[in-house]
C-alpha positions as a printed NumPy array, in Angstrom:
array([[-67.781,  45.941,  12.479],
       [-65.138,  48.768,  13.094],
       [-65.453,  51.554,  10.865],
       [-62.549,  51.194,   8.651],
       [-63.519,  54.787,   6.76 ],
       [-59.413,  56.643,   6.495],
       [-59.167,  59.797,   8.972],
       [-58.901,  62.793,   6.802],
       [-56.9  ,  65.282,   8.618],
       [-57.655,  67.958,   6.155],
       [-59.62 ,  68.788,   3.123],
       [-57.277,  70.893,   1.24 ],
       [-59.708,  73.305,   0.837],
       [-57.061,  76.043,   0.714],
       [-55.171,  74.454,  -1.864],
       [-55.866,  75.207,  -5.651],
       [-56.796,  72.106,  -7.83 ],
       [-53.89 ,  70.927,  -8.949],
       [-52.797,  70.197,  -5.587],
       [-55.889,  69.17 ,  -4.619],
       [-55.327,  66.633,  -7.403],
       [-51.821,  65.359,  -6.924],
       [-52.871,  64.751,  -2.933],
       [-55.77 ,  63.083,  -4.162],
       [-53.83 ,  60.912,  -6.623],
       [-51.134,  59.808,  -3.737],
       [-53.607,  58.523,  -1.282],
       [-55.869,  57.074,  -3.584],
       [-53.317,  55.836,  -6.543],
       [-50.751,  55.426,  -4.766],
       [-51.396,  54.234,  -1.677],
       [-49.675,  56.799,   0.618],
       [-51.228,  56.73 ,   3.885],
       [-53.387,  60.146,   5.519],
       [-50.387,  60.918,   7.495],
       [-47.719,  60.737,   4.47 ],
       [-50.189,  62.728,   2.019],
       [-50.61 ,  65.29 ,   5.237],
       [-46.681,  65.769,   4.879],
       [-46.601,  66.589,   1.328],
       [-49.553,  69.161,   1.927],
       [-47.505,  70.885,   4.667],
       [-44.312,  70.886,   2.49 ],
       [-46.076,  71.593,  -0.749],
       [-48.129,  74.742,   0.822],
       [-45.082,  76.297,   2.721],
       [-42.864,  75.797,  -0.273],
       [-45.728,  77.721,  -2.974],
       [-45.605,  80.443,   0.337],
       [-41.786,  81.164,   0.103],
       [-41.875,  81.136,  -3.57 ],
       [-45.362,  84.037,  -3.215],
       [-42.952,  85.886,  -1.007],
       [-39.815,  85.911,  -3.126],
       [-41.418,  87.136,  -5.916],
       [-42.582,  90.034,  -3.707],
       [-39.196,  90.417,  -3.016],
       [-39.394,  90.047,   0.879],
       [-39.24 ,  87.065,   3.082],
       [-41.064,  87.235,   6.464],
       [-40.833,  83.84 ,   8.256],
       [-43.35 ,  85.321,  10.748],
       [-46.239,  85.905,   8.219],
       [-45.498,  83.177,   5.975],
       [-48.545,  81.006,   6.9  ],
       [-50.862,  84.387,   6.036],
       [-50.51 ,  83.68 ,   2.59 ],
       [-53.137,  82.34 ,   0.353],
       [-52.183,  79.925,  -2.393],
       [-55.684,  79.247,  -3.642],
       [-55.331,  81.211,  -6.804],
       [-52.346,  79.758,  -7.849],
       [-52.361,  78.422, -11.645],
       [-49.848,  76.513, -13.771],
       [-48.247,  79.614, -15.158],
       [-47.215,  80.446, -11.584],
       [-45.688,  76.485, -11.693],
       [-44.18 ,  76.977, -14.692],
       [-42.178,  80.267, -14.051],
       [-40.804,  78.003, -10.89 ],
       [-36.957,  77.686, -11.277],
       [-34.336,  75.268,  -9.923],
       [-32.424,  78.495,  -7.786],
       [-36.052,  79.22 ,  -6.215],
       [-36.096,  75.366,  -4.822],
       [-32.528,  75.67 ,  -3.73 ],
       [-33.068,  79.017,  -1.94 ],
       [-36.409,  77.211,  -0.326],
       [-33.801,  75.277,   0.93 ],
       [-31.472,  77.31 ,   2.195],
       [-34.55 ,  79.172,   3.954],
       [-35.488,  76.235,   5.576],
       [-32.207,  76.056,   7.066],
       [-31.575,  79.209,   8.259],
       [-34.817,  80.536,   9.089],
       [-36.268,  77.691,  10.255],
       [-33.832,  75.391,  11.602],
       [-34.762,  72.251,   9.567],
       [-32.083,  69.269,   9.899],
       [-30.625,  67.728,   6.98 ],
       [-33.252,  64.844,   7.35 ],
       [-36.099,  67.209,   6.883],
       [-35.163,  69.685,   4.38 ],
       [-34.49 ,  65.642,   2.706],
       [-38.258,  64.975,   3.02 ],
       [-39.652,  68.259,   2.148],
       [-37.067,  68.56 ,  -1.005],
       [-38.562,  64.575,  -1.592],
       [-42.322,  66.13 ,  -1.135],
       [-41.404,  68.55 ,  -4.384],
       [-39.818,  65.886,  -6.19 ],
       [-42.559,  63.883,  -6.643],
       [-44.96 ,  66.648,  -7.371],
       [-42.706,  67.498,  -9.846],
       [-42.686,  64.603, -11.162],
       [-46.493,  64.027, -11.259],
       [-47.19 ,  67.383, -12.95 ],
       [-44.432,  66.651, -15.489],
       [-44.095,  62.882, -16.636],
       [-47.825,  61.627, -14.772],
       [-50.472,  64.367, -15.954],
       [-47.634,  66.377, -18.62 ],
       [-48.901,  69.83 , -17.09 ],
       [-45.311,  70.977, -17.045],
       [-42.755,  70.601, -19.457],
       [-39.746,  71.592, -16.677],
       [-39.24 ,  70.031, -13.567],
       [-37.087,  72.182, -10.852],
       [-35.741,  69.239,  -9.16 ],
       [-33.991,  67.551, -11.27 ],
       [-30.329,  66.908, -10.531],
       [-30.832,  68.473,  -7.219],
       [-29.37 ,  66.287,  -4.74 ],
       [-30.599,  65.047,  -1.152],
       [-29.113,  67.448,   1.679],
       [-26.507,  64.483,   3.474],
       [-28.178,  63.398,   6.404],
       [-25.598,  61.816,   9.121],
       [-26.392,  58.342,  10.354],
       [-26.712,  57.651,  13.963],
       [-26.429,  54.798,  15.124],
       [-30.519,  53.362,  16.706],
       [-30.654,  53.8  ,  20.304],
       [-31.737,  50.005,  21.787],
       [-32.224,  48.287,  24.566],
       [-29.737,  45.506,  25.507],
       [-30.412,  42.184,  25.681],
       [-30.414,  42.405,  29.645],
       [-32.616,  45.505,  29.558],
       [-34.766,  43.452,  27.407],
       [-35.182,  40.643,  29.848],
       [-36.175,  43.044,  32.869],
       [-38.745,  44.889,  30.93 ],
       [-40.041,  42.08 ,  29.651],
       [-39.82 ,  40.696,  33.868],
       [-41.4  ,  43.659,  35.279],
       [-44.917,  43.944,  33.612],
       [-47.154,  43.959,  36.134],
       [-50.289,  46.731,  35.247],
       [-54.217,  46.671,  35.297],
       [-54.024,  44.557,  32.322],
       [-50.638,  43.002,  32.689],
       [-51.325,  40.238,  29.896],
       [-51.689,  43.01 ,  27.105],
       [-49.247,  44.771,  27.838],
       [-46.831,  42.   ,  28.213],
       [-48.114,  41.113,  24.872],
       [-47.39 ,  44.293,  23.764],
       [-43.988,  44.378,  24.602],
       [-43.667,  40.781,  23.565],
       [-44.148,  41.348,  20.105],
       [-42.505,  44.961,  19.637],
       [-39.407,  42.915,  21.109],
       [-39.424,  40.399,  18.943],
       [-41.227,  41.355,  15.598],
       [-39.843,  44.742,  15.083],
       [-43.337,  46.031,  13.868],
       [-43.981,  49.535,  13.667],
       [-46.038,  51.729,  16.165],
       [-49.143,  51.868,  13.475],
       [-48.546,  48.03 ,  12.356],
       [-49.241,  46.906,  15.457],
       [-52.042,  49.155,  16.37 ],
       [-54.017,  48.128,  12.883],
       [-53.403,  44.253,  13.825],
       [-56.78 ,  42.378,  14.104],
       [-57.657,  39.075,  15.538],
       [-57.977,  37.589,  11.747],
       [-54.976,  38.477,  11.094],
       [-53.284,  35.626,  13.429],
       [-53.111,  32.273,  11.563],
       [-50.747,  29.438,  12.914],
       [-47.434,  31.233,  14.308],
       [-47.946,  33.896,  11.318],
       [-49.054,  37.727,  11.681],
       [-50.147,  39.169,   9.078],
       [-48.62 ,  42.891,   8.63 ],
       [-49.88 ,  46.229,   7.08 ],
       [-47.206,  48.032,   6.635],
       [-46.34 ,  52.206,   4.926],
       [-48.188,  52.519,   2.068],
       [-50.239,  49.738,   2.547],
       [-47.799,  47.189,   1.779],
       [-47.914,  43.753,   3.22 ],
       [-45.969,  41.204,   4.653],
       [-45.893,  38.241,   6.375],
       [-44.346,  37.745,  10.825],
       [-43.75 ,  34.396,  11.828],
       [-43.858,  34.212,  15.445],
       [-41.944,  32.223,  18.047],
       [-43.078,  30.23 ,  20.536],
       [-42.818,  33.596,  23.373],
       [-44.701,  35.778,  21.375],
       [-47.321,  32.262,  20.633],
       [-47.687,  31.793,  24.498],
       [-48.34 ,  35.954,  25.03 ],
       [-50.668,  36.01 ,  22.416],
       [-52.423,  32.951,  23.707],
       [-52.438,  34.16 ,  27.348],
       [-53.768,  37.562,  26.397],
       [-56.703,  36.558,  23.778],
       [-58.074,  34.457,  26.163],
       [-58.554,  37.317,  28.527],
       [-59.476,  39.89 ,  26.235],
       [-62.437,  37.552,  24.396],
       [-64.195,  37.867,  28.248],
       [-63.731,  41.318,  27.9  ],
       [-65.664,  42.04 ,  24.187],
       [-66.299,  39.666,  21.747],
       [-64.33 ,  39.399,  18.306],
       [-67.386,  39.77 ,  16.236],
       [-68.   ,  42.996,  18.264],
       [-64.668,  44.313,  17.837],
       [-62.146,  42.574,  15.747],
       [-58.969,  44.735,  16.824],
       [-56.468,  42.236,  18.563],
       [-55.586,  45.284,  21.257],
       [-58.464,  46.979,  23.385],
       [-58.957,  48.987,  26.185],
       [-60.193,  47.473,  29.108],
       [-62.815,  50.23 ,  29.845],
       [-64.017,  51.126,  26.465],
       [-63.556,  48.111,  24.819],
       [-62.73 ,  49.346,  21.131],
       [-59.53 ,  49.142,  19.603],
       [-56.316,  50.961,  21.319],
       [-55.235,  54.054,  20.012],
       [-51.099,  54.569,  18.849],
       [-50.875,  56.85 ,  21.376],
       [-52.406,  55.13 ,  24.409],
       [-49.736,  52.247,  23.395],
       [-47.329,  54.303,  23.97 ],
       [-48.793,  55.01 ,  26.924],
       [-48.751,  51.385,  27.919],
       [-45.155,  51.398,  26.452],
       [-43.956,  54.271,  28.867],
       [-45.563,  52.64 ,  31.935],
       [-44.276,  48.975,  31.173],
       [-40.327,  50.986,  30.437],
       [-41.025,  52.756,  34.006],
       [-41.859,  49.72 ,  36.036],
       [-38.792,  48.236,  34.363],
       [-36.593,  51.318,  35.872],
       [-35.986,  52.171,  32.402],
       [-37.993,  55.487,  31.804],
       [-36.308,  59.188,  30.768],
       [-33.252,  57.074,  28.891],
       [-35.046,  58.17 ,  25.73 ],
       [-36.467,  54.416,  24.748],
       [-40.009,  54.38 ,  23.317],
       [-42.441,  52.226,  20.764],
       [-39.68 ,  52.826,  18.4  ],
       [-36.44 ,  51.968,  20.176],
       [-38.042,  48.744,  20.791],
       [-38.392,  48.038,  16.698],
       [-34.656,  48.807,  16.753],
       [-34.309,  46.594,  19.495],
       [-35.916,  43.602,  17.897],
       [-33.423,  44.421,  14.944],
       [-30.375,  44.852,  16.862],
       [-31.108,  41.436,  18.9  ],
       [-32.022,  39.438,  15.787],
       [-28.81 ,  40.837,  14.151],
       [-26.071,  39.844,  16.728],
       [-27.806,  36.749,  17.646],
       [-27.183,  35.554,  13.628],
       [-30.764,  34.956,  13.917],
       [-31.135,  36.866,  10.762],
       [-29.074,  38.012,   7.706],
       [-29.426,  41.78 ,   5.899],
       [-32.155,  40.477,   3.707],
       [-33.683,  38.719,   5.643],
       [-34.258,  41.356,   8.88 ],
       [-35.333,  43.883,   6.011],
       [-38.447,  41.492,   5.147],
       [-38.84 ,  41.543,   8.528],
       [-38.875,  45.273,   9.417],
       [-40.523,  45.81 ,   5.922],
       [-38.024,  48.258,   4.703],
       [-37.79 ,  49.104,   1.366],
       [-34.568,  49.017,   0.291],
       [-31.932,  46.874,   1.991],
       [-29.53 ,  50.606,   2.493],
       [-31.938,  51.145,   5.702],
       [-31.767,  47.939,   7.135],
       [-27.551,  48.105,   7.164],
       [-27.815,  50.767,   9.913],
       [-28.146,  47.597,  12.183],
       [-24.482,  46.402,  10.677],
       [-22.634,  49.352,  12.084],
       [-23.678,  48.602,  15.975],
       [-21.043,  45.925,  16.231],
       [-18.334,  47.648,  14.623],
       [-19.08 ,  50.595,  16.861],
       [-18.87 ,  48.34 ,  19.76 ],
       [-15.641,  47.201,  18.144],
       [-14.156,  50.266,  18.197],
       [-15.386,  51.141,  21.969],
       [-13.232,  47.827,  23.1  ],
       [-10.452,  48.826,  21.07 ],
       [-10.319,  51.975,  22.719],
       [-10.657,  50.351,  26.193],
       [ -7.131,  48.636,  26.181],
       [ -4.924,  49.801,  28.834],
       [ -2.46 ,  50.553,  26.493],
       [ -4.645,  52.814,  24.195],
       [ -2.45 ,  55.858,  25.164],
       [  0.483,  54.513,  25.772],
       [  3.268,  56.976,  24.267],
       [  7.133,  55.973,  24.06 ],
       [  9.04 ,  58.471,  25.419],
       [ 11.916,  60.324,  23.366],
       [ 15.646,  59.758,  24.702],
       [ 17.465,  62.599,  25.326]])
């Protein structure tokens, strides 16, 4: 039986006990994976830094990470004001270069600690963030693969263990699962033409599979049960050679090789481009409605699925601009 024991990346002990306790309480309450828990500790830590510094009147970016927070109590929480989280902002910024997407997460990070300390455990009476808005992040539009593209990477698999990494592809194509979905899928979790799906935060949901991805799975488990047996190892995707589950980042291994042999490598695709892929094909084909693809891709909210809405009116807007006549000016009469 794999050891399904969570990876604990650190053990906070250079954090004081009320952090140690909200971190705690998102992983194991919550449901926030190692990796999401990781990010508030990062953000959370840096912030409590910049706020040591300012107080001593003196920001050094360089020495920053020097600083100890493990003394920190809830009087030093409590004194924190609204103008210190916006100038953490700002210093993020300008100091550090941080997009408008990440000072988005690290200003979400404080949020819900705030929130927790205030209205979960009523340690604080005064939360900083409130009101504070989320820094405007611009949209792009997901880089994808075409439907042509599709077909020749899907045509030019041909590797060491060319049935699971067709298989691979296969489903990224089609299923728009995340990198870490479909590196946690494990042979149980097939039933009929349905995957079963762990999603963020543990959430899960239901893949119905069509008759390509059926035949790729089919083709590949029958080779990889000669390889290791289920009962051994129950992850659907193994290596070859060690015969344990695949890591996330020797799929994307097998993701860059199978995009190479496909004459499609250092156009900036990856594990992810193919989830937009899947999303962008099921979209245009009418295959599947806004609600619909965001069961699919497990979002959320239905506001990050309608990304996938603007691709056509972009492409709208490119044929517009085509026309022959696009810059055609009358001329003035004398």
């Amino acid at each position: 039986m794999a050891n399904t024991k969570p990876v604990i990346y650190s053990d906070y002990s250079d954090s004081p006990q009320f952090l140690k306790e909200f971190l705690y309480y998102m992983q194991t309450i919550k449901g926030l994976s190692v990796r999401s828990v990781e990010s508030y500790y990062i953000d959370l830590k840096l912030f409590f830094r910049y706020v040591l510094q300012k107080r001593n009147g003196h920001i050094d970016n360089d020495k920053i990470s020097e600083i100890s927070i493990i003394n920190l109590d809830i009087e030093f929480l409590s004194n924190i004001s609204q103008s210190d989280v916006l100038d953490f902002l700002f210093f993020v910024m300008n100091e550090r270069g941080n997009s408008a997407a990440a000072r988005a997460r690290k200003l979400s990070s404080l949020r819900g600690f705030f929130k927790y300390m205030t209205k979960k455990t009523n340690q604080l009476e005064f939360n900083p963030t409130e009101n504070i808005e989320l820094p405007q992040n611009k949209k792009r539009l997901p880089k994808y693969l075409t439907l042509e593209q599709s077909v020749d990477l899907l045509a030019n698999i041909e590797t060491s263990f060319t049935s699971r990494d067709f298989c691979i592809i296969m489903l990224f194509i089609n299923c728009g699962m995340r990198l870490s979905e479909l590196t946690g899928i494990d042979l149980k979790d097939i039933r009929d033409d349905t995957l079963r799906i762990i999603g963020k935060g543990n959430k899960e949901r239901t893949v119905y599979l069509n008759s390509a991805c059926m035949r790729a799975l089919d083709d590949y488990i029958k080779e990889r049960n000669t390889i290791v047996s289920p009962v051994t190892e129950p992850a659907l995707f193994i290596s070859k050679t060690r015969k344990n589950r695949l890591s996330t980042r020797s799929i994307q291994l097998v993701v860059e090789r199978c995009l190479k042999l496909a004459g499609l490598d250092g156009q900036g695709y990856s594990a992810h481009k193919l989830r937009h892929t899947a999303a962008t094909l099921l979209y245009r084909s009418g295959g599947a409605d806004m609600l619909a693809l965001k069961e699919i891709l497990g979002h959320e909210h239905v506001s990050t699925t309608e990304i996938y809405t603007h691709i056509s009116d972009e492409e709208l807007k490119k044929a517009a601009k085509s026309s022959p006549l696009s810059n055609f000016k009358k001329s003035k009469k004398e």
